[in-house]
C-alpha positions in Angstrom: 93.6 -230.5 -152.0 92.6 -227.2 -150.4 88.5 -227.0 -149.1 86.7 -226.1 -151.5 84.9 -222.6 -150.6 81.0 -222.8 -150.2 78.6 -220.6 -152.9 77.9 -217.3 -150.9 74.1 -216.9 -150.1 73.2 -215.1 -153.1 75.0 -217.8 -155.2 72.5 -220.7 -153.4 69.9 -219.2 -154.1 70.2 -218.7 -157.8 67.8 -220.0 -160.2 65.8 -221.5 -156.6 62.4 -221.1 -156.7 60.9 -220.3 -153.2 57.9 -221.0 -151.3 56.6 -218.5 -148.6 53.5 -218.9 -146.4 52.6 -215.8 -143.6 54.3 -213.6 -146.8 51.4 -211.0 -146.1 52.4 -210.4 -142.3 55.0 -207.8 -140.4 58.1 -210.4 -140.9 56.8 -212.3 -144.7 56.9 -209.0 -145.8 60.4 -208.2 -144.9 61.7 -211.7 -145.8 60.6 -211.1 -149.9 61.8 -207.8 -149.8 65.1 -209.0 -148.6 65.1 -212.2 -150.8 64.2 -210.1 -154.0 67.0 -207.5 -152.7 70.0 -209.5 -151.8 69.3 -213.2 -154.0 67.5 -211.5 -157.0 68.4 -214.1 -159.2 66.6 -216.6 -157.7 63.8 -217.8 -160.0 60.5 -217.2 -158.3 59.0 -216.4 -155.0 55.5 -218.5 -154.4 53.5 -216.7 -151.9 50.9 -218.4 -150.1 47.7 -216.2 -149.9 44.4 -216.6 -148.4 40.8 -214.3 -148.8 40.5 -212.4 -146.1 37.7 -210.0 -144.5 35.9 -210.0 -148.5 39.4 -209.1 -150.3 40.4 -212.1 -153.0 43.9 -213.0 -152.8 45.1 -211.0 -155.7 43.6 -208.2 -154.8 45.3 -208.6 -151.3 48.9 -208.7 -153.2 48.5 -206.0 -155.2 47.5 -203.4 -152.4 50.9 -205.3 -150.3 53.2 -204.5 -153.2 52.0 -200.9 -153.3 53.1 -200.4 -149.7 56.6 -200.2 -148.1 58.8 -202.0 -148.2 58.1 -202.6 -151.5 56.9 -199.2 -153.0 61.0 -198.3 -152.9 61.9 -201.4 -154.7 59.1 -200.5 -157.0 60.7 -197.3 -157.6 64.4 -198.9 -158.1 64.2 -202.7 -159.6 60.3 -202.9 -160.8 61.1 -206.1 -162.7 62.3 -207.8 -159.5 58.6 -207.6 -158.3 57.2 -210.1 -161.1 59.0 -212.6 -159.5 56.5 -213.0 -156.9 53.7 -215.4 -158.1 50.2 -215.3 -156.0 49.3 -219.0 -154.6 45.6 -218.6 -153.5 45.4 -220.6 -150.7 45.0 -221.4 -146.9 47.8 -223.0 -144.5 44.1 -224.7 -142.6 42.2 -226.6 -145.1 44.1 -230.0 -146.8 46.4 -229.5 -149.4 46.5 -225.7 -148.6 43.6 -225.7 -150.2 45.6 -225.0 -153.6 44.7 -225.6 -157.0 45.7 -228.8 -158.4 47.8 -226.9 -161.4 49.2 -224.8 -158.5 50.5 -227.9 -156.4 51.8 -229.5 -159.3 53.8 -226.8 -160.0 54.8 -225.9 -156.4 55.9 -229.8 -156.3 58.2 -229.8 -159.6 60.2 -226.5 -158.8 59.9 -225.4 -155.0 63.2 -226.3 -153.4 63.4 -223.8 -150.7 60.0 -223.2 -147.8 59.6 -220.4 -145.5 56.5 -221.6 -143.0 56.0 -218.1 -141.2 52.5 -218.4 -141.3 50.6 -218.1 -137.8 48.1 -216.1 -135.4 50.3 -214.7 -132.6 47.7 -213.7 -130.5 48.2 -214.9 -126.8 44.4 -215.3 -126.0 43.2 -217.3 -128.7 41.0 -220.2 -127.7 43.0 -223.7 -127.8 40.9 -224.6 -130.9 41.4 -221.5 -132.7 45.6 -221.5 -132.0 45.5 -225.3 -133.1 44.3 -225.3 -136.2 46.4 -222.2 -137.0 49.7 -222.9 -135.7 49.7 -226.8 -135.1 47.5 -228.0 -138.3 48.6 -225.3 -140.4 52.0 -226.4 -139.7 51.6 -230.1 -140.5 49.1 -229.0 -143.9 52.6 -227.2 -145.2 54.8 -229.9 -144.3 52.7 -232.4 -146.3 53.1 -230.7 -149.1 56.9 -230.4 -148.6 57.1 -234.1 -148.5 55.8 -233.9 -151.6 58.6 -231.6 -153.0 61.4 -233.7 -154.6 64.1 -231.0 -155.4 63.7 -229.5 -151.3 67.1 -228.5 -150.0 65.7 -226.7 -147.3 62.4 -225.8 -145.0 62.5 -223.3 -142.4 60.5 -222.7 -139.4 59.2 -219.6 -137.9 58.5 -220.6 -134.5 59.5 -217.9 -131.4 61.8 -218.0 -128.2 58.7 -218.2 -126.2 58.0 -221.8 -127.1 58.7 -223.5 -124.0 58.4 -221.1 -121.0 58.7 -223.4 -118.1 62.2 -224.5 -119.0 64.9 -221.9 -117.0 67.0 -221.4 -120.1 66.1 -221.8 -123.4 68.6 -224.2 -125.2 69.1 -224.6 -129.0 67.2 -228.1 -129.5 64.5 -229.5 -129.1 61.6 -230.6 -126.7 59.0 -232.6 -126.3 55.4 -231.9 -124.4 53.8 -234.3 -122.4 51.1 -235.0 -125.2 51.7 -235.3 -128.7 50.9 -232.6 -131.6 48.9 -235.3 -133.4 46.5 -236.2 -130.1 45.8 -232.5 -129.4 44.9 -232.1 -133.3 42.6 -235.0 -132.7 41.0 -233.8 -129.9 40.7 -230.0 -130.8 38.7 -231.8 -133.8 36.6 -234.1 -131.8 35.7 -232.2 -128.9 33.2 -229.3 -128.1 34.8 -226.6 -126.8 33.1 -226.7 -123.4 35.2 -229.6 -122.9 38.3 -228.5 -124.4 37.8 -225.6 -122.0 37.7 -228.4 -119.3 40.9 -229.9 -120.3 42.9 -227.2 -121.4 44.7 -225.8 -118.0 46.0 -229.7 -118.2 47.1 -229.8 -121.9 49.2 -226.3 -121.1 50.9 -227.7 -118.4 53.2 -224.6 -117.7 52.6 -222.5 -121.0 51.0 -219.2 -120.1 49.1 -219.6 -123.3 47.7 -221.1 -126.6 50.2 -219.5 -128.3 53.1 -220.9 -126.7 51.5 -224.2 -126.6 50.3 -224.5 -129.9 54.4 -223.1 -131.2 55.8 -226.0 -129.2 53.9 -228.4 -130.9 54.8 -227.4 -134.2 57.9 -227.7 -133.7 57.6 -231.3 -132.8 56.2 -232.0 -136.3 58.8 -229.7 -138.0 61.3 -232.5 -136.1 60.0 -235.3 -136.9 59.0 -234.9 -140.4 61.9 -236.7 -142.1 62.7 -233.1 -144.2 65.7 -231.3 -144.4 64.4 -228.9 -141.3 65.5 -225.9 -139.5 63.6 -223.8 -136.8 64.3 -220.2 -136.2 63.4 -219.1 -132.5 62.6 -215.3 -132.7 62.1 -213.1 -129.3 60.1 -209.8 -129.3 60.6 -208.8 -133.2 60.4 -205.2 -133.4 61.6 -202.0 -136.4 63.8 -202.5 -138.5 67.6 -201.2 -138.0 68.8 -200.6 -141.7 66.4 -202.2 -144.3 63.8 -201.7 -145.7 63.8 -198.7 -143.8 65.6 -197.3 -141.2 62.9 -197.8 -138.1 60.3 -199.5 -140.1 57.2 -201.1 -138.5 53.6 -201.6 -139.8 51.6 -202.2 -137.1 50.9 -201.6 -133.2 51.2 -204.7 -132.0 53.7 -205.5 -128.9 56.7 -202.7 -127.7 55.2 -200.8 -130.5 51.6 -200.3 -129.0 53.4 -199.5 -125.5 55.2 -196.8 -126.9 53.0 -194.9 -128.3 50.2 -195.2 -126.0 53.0 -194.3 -123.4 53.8 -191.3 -126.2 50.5 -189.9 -126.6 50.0 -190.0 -122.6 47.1 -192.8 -122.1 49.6 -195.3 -120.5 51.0 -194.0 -117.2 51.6 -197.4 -115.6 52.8 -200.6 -116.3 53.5 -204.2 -114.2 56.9 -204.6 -115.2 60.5 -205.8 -113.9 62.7 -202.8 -114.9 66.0 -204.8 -114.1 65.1 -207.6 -116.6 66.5 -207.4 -120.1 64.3 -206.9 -123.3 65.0 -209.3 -125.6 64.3 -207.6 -128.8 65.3 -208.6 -132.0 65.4 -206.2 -135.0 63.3 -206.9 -138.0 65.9 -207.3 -140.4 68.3 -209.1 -138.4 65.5 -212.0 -138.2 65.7 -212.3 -141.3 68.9 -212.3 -142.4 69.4 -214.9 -140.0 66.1 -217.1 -141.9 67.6 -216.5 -145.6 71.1 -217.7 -144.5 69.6 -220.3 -142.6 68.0 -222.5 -144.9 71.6 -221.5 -147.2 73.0 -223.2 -144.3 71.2 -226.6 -144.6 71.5 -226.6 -148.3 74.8 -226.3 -148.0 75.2 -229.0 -144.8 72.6 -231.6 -145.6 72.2 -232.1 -141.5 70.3 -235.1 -141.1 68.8 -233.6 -137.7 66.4 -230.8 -137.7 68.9 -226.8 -136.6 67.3 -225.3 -133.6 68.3 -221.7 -133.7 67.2 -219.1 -131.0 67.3 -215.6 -133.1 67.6 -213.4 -129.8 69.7 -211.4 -127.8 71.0 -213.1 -124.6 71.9 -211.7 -121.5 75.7 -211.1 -121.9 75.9 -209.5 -125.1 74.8 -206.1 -126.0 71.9 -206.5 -123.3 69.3 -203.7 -122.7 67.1 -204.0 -119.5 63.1 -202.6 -119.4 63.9 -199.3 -117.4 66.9 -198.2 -120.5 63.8 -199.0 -123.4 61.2 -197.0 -121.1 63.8 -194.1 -120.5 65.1 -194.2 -123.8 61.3 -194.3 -125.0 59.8 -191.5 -122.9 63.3 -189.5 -124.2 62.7 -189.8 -128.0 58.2 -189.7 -127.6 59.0 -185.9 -126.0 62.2 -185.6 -128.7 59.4 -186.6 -131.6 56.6 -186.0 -130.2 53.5 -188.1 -131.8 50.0 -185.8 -133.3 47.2 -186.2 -130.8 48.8 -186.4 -127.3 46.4 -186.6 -124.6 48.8 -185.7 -121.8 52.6 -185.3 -121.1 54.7 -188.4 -121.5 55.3 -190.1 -118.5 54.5 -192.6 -115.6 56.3 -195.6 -114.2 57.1 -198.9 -114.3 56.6 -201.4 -111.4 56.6 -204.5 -109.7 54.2 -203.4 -107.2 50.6 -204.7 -108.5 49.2 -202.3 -105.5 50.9 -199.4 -106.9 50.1 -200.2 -110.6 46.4 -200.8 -109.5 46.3 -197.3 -107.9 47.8 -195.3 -111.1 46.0 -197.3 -113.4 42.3 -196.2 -111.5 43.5 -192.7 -111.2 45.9 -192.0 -113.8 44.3 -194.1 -116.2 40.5 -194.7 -115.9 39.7 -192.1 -113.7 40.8 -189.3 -116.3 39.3 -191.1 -119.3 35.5 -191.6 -117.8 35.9 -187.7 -117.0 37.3 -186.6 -120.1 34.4 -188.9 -122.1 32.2 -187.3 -120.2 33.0 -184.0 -121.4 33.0 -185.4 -124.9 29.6 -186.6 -124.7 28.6 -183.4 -123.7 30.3 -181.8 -126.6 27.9 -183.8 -128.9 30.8 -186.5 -130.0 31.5 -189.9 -129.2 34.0 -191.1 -126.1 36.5 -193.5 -127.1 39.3 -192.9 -124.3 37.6 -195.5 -122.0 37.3 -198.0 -124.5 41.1 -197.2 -125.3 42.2 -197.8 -121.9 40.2 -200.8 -121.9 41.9 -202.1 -124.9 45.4 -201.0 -123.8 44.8 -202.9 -119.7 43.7 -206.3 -122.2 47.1 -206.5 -123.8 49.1 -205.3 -121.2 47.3 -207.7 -119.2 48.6 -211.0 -121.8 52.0 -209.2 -121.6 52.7 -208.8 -117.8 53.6 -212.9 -117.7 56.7 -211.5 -120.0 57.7 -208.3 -118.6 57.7 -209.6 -115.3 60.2 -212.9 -115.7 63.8 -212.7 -116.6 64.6 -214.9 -119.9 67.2 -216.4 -120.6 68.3 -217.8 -124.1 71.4 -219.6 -125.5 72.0 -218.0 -128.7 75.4 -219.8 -129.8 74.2 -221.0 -133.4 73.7 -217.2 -134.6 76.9 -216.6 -133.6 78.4 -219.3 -135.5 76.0 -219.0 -138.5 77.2 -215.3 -138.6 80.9 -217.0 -139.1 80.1 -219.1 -141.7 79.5 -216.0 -144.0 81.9 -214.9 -146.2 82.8 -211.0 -145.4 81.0 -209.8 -147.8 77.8 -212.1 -146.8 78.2 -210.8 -143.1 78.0 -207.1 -144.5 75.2 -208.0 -146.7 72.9 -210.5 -144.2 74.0 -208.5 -141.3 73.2 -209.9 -138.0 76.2 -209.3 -135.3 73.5 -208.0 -132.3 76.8 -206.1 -130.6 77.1 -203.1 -133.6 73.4 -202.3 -132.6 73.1 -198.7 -130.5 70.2 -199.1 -128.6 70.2 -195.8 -128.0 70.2 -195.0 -131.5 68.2 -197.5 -132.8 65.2 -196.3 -130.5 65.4 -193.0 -131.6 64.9 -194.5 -134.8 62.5 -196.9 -133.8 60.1 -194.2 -132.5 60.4 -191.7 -136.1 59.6 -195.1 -137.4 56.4 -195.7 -135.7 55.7 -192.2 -135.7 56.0 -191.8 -139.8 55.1 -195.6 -140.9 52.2 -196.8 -138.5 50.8 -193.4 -137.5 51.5 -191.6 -141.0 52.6 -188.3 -139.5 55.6 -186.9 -141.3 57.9 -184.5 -140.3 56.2 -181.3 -141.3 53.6 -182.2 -138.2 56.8 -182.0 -136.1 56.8 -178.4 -135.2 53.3 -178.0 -134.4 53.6 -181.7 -132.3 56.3 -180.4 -130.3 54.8 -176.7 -129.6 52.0 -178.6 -128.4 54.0 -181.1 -126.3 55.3 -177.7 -124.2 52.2 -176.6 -123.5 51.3 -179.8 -121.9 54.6 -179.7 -120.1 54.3 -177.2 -118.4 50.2 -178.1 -117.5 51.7 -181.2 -116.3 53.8 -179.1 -113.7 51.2 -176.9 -112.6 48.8 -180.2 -112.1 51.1 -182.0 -110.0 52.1 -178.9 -108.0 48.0 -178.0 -107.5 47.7 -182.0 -106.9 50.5 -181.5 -104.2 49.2 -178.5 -102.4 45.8 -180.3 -102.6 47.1 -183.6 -100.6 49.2 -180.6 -98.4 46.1 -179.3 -97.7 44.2 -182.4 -96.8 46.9 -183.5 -94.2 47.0 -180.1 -92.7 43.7 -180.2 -92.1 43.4 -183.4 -90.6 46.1 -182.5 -88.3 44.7 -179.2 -87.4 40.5 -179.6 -87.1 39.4 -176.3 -87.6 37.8 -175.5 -84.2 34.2 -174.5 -83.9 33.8 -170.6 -83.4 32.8 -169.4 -79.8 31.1 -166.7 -78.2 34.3 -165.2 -76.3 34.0 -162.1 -77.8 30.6 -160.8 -76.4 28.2 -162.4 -74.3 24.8 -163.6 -75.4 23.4 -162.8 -72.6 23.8 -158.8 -73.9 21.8 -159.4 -76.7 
């Protein structure tokens, strides 16, 4: 008797109903969009939503599904959009602080979780990182357990889980304290003494992200439920949907390049012959959606471990071809508002990157908000470059390591697809142009974070001559100045004598 073929993914999912937490950030957003796309016959999409800064849950999802990416499918498949149902909630207080008609409900029918839910801040204080990423993590999987018809629950964790290991296998591993002591203690102790503990309790992570990550993943293992854990690196645009080159926010490679675009970043600690691992958008998710199809469709009894990243064979792109390629496409498309002429350097030399920081970086911002105070306005560029050295700052432990990570279960996942599910959950990391894709990556962050469409273009690049060619005549006055200097002090200019007439004449 021949095998039996599995469903394809869109097949799975039909008639599923689906629970998402972190639906409201950069990848939740993407992951509906692409679940209501590609499986819109599934039944519902639950969406985990919390009050935040004075805005009520609902009103929170109606401004979401009045933005990309789901203005355009409001535009095409409107209906599909009714699908997603609002869960007023919070992934930190027991029981997800739900309604009890809403976890009934979420019990009876959910047979498919998405926990992509967390704060992925690198400074946040142990405490803060716990209760988000750790407790959160157990307060969803409680409820799971509690979820008769679940055929799958998949976990949003990142590459950058375990940094002290050398290479980053698919599986798991264990910390040298358990997720449930830490919990315990980030509830019982003050936070002078967690601050006394903590560089013990890291032990090799560089942060409380990484640390808090690591332990959710333990709970995710142990938890007796059909589990998977995705492992994204750097997520970044988008490379065909929703949006070629879409992005939301600043945050990571995106804030680089455009402060490196508009000219306030000229320096930046960095190992230009280590690769980037970047991962598009999209890709991630393709690779979450067929993932949990995957353990439906498997029944593992183990929890997947799946790195979603590039590796270093493969299609790799190294730091100095994203900077090039950046500093290319930022002068190509030229962002509204640049302060100066694209450029600077990347370095391994903390000497040299302290030098052009003070007088690249500071040096021209204190003078330039000086001369906006005078004007009557208020500075801002110091407090910019302030921001800009805090996250580079939490970034240089990245930039300055070369990672390595096995990423053989994408690989296979992507040949468990059916042709047809390989075109439509694309994810083969060797068709991508990096090239290409920057180029689209910064029009992306150019039209969707900064809101400047094409008609600024013109204007944008007759400006960015201008400051080309002032950028020459600086560095060649800056050159003749330093000539100058060194002549001098090679040549004292000698004191003037009397040789041509005699005082005594006089």
């Amino acid at each position: 008797m021949a095998d039996v073929a599995p469903p394809s993914v869109a097949e799975w999912y039909r008639g599923r109903n689906i629970f998402v937490t972190g639906g409201t950030g950069f990848m939740g957003k993407v992951l509906i969009y692409k679940l209501l796309l590609s499986c819109h016959d599934l039944e519902n999409i639950f969406v985990l939503i919390r009050k935040k800064k004075d805005v009520d849950p609902k009103t929170r999802l109606s401004q979401i599904i009045q933005q990309q990416p789901f203005k355009t499918m409001y535009e095409t498949h409107p209906e599909r959009l009714k699908k997603i149902i609002l869960m007023p909630g919070d992934t930190t207080v027991d029981d997800l602080a739900l309604s009890t008609t809403d976890m009934k409900r979420l019990q009876e029918e959910v047979s498919v979780v998405f926990h992509v839910a967390a704060n992925v801040k690198f400074n946040l204080k142990l405490k803060e990182a716990i209760k988000i990423n750790t407790q959160g993590t157990m307060n969803v999987l409680k409820l799971a357990k509690q979820m008769p018809n679940l055929a799958a629950f998949v976990h949003v964790s990142t590459a950058y889980c375990y940094c002290f290991v050398p290479v980053l296998e698919e599986k798991g591993y264990l910390s040298s304290v358990s997720p449930e002591e830490v919990m315990k203690d980030v509830n019982n102790l003050s936070d002078d003494n967690l601050d006394a503990i903590m560089p013990k309790l890291l032990e090799g992570q560089p942060n409380t992200y990484s640390f808090s990550k690591g332990l959710s993943e333990e709970l995710v293992q142990n938890s007796g439920l059909p589990t998977a854990i995705a492992r994204p690196s750097i997520v970044v645009a988008s490379q065909k949907e929703p949006l070629p080159g879409w992005v939301e926010n600043l945050n990571g490679p995106t804030g680089i390049m455009v402060a490196g675009g508009k000219g306030v970043l000229r320096s930046m600690l960095c190992d230009q012959f280590a690769n980037v691992h970047v991962i598009p958008c999209d890709i991630a998710i393709n690779v979450l959606i067929t993932l949990a199809w995957k353990l439906g469709i498997e029944k593992p009894e183990k929890t997947i471990y799946m790195n979603v990243t590039t590796n270093n064979i493969d299609n790799p792109i190294t730091w100095a071809k994203v900077v090039n390629y950046g500093r290319k496409f930022t002068r190509e498309y030229p962002f509204t508002g640049v302060l100066w002429y694209p450029g600077g350097i990347i370095t391994t030399s903390k000497i040299n990157h302290w030098f052009r920081v003070v007088f690249f970086q500071l040096l021209p911002a204190v003078i330039l908000d000086a001369l906006i105070i005078l004007s009557g306005n208020k500075p801002f560029l110091l407090r910019v470059q302030q921001k800009i050295s805090g996250g580079l700052a939490t970034m240089q432990y990245y930039t300055m390591k070369q990672w390595e990570f096995r990423n053989d279960g994408m690989k296979q996942l992507e040949q468990q697809l059916s042709k047809s599910d390989r075109e439509e959950f694309f994810m083969n990391l060797m068709s991508i142009s990096w090239e290409d894709f920057i180029r689209q990556y910064v029009i992306g962050a150019r039209l969707y974070c900064l809101k400047e469409d094409k008609s600024s273009l013109p204007r944008a690049r007759k400006v960015m001559t201008y400051l080309y060619y002032a950028d020459i005549f600086v560095k060649i006055a800056m050159f003749l100045l330093v000539a100058w200097f060194v002549y001098s002090w090679a040549h004292p200019t000698r004191e003037l004598t009397t040789t041509a007439f005699d005082v005594n004449e006089i």
